[in-house]
Each structure stands twice: as C-alpha cells, then as structure tokens.
PDB file of N, CA, C and O in Angstrom:
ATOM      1  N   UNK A   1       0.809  -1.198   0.000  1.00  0.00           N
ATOM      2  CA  UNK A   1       0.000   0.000   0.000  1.00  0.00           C
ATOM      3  C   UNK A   1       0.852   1.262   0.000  1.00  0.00           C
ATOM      4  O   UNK A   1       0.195   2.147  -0.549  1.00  0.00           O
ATOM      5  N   UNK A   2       2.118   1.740   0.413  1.00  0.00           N
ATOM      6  CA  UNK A   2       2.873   2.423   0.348  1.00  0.00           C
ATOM      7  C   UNK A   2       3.227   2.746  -0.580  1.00  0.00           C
ATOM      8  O   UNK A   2       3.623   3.911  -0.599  1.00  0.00           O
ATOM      9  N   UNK A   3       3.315   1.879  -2.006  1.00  0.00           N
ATOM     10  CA  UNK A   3       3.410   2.952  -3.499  1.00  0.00           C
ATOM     11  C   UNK A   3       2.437   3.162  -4.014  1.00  0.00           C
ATOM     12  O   UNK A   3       2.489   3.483  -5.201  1.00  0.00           O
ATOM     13  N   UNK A   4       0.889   3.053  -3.214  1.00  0.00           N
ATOM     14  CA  UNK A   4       0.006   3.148  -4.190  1.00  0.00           C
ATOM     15  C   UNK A   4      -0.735   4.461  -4.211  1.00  0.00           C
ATOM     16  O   UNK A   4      -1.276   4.816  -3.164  1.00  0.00           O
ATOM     17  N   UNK A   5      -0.820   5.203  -5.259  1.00  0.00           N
ATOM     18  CA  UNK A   5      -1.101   6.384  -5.187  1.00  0.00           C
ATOM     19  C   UNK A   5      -2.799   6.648  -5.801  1.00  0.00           C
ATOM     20  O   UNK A   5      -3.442   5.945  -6.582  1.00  0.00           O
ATOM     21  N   UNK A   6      -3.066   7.527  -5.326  1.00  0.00           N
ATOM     22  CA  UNK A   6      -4.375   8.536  -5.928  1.00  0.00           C
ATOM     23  C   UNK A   6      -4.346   8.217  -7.422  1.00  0.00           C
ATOM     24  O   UNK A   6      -5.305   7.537  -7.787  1.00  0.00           O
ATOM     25  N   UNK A   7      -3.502   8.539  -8.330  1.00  0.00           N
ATOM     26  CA  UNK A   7      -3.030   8.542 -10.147  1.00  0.00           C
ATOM     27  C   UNK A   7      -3.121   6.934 -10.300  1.00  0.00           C
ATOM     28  O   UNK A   7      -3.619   6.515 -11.345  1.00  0.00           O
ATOM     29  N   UNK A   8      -2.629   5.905  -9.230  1.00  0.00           N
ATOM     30  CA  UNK A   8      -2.951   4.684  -9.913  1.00  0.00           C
ATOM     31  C   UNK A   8      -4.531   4.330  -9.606  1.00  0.00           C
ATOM     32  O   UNK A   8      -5.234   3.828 -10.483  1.00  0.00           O
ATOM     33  N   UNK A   9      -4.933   4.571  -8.555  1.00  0.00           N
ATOM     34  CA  UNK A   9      -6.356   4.091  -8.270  1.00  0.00           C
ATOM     35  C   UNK A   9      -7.215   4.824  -9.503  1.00  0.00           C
ATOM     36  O   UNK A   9      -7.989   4.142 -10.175  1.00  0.00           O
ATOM     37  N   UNK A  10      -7.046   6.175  -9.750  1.00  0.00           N
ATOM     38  CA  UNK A  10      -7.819   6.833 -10.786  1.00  0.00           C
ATOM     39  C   UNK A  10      -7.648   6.006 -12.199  1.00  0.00           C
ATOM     40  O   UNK A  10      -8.642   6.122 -12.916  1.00  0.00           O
ATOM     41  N   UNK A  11      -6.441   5.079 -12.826  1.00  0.00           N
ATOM     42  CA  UNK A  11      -6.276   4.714 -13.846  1.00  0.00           C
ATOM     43  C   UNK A  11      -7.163   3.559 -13.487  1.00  0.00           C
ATOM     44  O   UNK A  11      -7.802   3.350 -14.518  1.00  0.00           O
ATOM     45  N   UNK A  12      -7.575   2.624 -12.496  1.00  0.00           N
ATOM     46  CA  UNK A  12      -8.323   1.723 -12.414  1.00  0.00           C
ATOM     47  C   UNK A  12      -9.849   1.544 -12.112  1.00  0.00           C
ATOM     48  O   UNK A  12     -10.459   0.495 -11.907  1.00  0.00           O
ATOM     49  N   UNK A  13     -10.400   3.076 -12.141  1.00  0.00           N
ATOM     50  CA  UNK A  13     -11.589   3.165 -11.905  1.00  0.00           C
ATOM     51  C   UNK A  13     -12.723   1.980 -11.765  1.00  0.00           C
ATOM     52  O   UNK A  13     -13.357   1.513 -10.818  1.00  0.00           O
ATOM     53  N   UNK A  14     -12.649   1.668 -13.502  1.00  0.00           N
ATOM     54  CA  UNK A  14     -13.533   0.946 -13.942  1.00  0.00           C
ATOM     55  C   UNK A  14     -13.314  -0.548 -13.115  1.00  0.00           C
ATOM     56  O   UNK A  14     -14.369  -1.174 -13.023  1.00  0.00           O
ATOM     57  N   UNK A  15     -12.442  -1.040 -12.666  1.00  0.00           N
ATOM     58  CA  UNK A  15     -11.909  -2.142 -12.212  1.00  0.00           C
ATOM     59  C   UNK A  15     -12.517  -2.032 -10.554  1.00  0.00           C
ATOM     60  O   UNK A  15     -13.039  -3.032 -10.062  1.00  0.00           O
ATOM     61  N   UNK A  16     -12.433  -1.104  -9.977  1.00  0.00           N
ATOM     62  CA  UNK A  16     -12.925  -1.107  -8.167  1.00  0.00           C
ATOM     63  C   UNK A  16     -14.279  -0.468  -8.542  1.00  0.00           C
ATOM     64  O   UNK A  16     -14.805  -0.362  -7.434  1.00  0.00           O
ATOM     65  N   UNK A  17     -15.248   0.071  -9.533  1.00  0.00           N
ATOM     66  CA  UNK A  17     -16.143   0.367  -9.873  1.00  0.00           C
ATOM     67  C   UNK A  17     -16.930  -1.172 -10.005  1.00  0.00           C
ATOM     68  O   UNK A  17     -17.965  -1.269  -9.346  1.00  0.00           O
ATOM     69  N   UNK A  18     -16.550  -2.254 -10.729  1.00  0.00           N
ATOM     70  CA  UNK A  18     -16.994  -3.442 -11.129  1.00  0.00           C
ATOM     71  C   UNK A  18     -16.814  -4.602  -9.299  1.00  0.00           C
ATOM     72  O   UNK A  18     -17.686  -5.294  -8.773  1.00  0.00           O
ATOM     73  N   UNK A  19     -15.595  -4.393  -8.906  1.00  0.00           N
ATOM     74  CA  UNK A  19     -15.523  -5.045  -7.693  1.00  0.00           C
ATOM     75  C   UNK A  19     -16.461  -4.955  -6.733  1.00  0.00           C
ATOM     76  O   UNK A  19     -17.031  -5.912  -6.209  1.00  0.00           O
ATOM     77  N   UNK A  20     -16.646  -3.694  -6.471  1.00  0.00           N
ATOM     78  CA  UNK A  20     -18.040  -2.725  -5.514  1.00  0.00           C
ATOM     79  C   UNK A  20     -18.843  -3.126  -5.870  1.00  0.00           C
ATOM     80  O   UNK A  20     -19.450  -3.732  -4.986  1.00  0.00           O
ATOM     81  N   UNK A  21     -19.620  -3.190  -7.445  1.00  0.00           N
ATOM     82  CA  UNK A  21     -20.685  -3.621  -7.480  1.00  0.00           C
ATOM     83  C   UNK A  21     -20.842  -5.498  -7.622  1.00  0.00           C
ATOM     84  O   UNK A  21     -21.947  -6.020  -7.771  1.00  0.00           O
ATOM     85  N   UNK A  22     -19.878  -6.103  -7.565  1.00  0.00           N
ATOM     86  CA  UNK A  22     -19.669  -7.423  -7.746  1.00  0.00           C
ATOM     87  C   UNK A  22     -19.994  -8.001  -6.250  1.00  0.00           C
ATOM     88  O   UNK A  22     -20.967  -8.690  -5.945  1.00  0.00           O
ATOM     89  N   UNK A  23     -18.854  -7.516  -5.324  1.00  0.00           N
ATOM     90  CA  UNK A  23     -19.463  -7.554  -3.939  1.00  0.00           C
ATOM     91  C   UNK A  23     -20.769  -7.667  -3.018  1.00  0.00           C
ATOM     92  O   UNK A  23     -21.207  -8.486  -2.210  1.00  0.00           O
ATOM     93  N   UNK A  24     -21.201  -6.335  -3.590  1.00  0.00           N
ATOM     94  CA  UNK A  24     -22.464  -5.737  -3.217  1.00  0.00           C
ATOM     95  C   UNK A  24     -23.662  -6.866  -3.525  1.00  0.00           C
ATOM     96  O   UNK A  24     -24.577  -7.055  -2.723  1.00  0.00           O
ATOM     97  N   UNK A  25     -23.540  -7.577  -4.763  1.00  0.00           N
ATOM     98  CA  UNK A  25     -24.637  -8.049  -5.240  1.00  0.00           C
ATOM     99  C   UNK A  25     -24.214  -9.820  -4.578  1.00  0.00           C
ATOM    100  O   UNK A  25     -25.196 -10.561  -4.574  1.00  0.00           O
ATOM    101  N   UNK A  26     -23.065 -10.376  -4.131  1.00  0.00           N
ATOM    102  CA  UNK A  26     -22.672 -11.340  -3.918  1.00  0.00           C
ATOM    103  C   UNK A  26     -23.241 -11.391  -2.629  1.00  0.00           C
ATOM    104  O   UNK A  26     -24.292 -12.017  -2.490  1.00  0.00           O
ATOM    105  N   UNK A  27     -22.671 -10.787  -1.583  1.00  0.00           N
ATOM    106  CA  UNK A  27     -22.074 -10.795  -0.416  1.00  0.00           C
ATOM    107  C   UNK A  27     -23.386  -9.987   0.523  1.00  0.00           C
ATOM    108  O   UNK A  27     -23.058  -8.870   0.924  1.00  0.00           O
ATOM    109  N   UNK A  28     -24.838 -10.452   0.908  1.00  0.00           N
ATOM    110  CA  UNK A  28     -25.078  -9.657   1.991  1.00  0.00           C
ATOM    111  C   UNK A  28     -24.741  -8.995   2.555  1.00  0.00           C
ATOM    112  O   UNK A  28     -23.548  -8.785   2.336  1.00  0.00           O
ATOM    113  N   UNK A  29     -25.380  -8.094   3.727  1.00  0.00           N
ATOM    114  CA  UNK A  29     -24.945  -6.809   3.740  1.00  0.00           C
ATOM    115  C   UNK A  29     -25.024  -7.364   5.535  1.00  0.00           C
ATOM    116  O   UNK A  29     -26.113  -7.473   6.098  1.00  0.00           O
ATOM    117  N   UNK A  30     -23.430  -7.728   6.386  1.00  0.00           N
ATOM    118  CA  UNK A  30     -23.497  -8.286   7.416  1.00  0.00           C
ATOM    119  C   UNK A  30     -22.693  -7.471   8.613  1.00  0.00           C
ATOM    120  O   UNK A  30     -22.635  -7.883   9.771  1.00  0.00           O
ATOM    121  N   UNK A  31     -22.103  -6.285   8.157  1.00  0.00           N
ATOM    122  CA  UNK A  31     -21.342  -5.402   8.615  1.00  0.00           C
ATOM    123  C   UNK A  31     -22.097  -4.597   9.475  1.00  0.00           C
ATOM    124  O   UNK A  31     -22.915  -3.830   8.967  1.00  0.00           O
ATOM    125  N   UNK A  32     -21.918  -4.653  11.108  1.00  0.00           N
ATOM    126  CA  UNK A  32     -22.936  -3.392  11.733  1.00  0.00           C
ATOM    127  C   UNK A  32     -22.036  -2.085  12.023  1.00  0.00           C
ATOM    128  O   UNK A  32     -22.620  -1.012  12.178  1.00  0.00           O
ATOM    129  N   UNK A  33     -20.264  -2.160  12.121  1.00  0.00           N
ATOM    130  CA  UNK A  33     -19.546  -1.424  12.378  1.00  0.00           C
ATOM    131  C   UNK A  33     -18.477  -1.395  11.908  1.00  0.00           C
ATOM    132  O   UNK A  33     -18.187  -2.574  11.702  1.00  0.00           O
ATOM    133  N   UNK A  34     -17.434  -0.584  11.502  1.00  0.00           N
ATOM    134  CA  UNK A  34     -16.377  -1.071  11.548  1.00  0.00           C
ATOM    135  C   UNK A  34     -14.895   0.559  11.375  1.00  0.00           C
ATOM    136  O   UNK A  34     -14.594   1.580  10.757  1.00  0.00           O
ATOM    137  N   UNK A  35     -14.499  -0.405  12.512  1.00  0.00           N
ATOM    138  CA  UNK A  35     -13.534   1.258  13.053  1.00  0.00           C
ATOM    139  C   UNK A  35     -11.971   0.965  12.294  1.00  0.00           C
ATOM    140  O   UNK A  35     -11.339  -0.091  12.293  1.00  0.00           O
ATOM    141  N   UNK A  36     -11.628   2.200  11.705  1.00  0.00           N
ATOM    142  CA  UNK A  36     -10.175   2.153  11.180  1.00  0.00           C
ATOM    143  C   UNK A  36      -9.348   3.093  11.937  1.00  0.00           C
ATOM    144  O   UNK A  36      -9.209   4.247  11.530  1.00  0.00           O
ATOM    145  N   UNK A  37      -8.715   2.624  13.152  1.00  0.00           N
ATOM    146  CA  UNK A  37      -7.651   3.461  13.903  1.00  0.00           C
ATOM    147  C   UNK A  37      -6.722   3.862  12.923  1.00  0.00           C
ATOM    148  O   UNK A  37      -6.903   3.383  11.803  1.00  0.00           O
ATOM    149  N   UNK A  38      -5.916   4.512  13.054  1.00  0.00           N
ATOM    150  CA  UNK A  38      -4.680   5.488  12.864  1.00  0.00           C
ATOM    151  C   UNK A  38      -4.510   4.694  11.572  1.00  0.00           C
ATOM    152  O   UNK A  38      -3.919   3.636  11.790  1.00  0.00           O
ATOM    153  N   UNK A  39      -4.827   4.864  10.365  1.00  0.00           N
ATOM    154  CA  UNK A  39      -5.110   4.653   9.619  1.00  0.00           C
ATOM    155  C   UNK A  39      -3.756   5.859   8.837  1.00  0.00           C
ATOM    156  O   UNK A  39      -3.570   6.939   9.397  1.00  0.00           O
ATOM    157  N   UNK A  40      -3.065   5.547   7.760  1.00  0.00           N
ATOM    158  CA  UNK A  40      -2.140   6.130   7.208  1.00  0.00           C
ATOM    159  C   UNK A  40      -2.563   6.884   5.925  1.00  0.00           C
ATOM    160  O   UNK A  40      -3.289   6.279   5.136  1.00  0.00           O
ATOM    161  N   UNK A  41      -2.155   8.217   5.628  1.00  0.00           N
ATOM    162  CA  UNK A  41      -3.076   8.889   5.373  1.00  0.00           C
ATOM    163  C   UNK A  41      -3.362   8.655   3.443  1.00  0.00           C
ATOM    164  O   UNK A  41      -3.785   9.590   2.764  1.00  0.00           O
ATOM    165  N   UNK A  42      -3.069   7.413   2.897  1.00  0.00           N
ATOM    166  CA  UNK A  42      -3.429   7.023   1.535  1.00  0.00           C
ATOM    167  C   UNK A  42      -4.976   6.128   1.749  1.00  0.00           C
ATOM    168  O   UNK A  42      -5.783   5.923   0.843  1.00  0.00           O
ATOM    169  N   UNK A  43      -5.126   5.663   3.241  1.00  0.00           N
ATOM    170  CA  UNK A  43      -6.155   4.800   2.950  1.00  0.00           C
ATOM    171  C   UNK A  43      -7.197   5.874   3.279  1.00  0.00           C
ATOM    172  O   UNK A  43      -8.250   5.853   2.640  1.00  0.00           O
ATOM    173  N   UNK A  44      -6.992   6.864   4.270  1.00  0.00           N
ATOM    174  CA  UNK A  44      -8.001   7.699   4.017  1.00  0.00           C
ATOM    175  C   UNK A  44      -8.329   8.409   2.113  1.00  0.00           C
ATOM    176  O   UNK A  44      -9.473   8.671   1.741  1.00  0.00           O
ATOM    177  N   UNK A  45      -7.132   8.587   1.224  1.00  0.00           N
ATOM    178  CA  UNK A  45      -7.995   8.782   0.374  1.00  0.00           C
ATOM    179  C   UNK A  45      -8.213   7.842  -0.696  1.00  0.00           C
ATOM    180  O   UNK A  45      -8.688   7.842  -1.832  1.00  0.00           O
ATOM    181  N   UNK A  46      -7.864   7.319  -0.168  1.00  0.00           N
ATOM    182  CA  UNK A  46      -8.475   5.315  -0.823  1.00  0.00           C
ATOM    183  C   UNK A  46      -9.928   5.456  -0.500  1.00  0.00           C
ATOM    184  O   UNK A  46     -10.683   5.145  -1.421  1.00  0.00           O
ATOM    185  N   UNK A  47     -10.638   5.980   0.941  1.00  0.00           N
ATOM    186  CA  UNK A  47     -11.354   5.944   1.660  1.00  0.00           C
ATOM    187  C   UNK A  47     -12.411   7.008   0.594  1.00  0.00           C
ATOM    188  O   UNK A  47     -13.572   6.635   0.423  1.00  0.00           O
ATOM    189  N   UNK A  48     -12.014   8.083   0.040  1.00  0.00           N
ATOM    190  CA  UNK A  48     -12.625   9.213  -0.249  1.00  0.00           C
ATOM    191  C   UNK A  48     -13.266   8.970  -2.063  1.00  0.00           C
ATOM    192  O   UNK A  48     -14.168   9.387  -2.790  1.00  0.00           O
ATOM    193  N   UNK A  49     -12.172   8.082  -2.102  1.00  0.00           N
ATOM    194  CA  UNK A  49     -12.233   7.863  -3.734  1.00  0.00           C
ATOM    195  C   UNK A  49     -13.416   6.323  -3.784  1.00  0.00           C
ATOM    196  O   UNK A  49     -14.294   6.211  -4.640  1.00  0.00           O
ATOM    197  N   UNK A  50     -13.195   5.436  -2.843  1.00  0.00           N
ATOM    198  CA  UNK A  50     -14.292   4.234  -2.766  1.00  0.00           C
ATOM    199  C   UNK A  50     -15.361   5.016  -2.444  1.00  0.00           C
ATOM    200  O   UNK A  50     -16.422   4.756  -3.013  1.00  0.00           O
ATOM    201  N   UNK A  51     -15.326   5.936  -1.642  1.00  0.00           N
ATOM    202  CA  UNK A  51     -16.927   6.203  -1.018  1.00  0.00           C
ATOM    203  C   UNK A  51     -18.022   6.945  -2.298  1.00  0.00           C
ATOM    204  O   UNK A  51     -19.196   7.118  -1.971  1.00  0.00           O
ATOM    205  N   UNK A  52     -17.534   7.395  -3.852  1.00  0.00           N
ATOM    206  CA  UNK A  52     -18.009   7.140  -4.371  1.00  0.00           C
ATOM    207  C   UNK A  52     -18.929   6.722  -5.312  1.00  0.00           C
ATOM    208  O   UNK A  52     -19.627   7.400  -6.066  1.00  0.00           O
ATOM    209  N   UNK A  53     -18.779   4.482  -5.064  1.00  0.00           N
ATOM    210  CA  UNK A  53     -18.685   3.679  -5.793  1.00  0.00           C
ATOM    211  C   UNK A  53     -19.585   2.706  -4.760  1.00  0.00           C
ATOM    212  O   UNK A  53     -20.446   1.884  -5.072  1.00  0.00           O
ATOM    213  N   UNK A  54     -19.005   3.145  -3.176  1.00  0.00           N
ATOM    214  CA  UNK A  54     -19.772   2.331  -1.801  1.00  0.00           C
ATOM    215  C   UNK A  54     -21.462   2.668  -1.865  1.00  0.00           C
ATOM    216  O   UNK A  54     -21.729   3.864  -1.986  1.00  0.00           O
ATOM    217  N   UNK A  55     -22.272   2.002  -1.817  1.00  0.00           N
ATOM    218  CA  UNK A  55     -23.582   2.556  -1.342  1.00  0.00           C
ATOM    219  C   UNK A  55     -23.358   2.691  -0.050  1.00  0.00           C
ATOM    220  O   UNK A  55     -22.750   1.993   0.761  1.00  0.00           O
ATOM    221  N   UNK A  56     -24.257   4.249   0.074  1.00  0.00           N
ATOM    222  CA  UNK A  56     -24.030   4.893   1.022  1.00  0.00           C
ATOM    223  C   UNK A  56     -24.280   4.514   3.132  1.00  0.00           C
ATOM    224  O   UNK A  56     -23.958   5.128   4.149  1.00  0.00           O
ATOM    225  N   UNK A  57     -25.013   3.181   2.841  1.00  0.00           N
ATOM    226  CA  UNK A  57     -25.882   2.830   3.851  1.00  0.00           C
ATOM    227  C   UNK A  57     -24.144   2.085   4.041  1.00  0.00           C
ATOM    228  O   UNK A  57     -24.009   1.949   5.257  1.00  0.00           O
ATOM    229  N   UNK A  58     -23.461   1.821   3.666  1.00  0.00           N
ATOM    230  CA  UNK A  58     -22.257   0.791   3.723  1.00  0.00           C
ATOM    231  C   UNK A  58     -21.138   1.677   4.724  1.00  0.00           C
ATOM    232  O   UNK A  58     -20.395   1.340   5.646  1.00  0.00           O
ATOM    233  N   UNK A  59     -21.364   2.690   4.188  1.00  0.00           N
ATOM    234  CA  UNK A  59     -20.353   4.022   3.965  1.00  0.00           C
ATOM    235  C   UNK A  59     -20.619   4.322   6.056  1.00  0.00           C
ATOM    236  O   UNK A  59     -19.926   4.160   7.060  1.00  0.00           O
ATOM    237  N   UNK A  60     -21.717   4.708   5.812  1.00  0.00           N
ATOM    238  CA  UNK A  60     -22.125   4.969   7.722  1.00  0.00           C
ATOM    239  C   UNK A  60     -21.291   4.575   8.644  1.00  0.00           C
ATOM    240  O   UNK A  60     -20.716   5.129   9.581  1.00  0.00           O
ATOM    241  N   UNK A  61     -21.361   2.555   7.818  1.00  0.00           N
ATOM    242  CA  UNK A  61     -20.536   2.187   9.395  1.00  0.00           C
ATOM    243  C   UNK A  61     -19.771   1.725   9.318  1.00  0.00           C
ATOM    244  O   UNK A  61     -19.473   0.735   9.986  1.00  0.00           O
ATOM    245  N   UNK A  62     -18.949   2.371   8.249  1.00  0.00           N
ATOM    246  CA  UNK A  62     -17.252   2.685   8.459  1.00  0.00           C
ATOM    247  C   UNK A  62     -16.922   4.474   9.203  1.00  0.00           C
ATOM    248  O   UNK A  62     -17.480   5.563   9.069  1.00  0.00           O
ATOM    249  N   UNK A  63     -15.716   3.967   9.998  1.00  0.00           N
ATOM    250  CA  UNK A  63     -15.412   4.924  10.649  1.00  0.00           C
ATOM    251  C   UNK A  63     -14.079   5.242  10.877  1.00  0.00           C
ATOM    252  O   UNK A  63     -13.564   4.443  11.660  1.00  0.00           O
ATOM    253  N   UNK A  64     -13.220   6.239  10.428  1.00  0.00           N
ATOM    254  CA  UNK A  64     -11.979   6.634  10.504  1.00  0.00           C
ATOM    255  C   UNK A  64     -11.658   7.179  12.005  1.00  0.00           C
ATOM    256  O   UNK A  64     -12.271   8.206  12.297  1.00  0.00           O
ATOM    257  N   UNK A  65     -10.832   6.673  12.952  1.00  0.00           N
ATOM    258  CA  UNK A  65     -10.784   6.801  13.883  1.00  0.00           C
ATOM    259  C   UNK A  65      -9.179   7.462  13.667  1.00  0.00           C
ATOM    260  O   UNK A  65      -8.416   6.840  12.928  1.00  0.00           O
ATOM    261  N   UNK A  66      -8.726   8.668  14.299  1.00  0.00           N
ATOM    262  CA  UNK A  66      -7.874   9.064  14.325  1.00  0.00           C
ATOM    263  C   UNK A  66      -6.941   8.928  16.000  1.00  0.00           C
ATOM    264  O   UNK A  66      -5.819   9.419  16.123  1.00  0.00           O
TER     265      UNK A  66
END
C-alpha cells in the first residue's frame, strides 16, 4: 500500500467500480460497524475515492478513527 497512489487508483476506476458492485450483489450486507484506527493517510484517500462507488448505507458504518 505504500506505493500506491491517488493517479494509480484513478487509472483503475472501472476495475474497483466493477468489484463494488460485484461484492455488493454477492455478499449480503453483514457489517454493523467497523472502526479504522490510525489509519495512514493514503487509505483515508483510498477511503474518499471508494466512497463514491460504496452505497451509502455501507459508507455509515465505516469509521476513521484518528
């Protein structure tokens, strides 16, 4: 995760665009919470760029905990 930048995630759009919705339609929706401590600051915009692509009810209960 350390070389992965904003410019590569943007060249793969279509690819975490198809995963999200691949997921979504697979995988029930079983998540009631989920906390990301000290979190390094690419996954927050990993975080900004999925949210998106996330339906939003998904999005809630994730939580960036600093």
């Amino acid at each position: 995760m350390q070389f992965l930048s904003v410019k590569e995630i943007e060249k793969h759009h279509s690819f975490f665009y198809t995963f999200s919705k691949n997921m979504e339609e697979k995988y029930p929706d079983n998540l009631n919470k989920c906390y990301v401590y000290n979190a390094p600051a690419i996954i927050t915009q990993l975080f900004n760029i999925i949210s998106l692509i996330v339906h939003k009810d998904t999005l809630k209960k994730v939580e960036l905990v600093k």
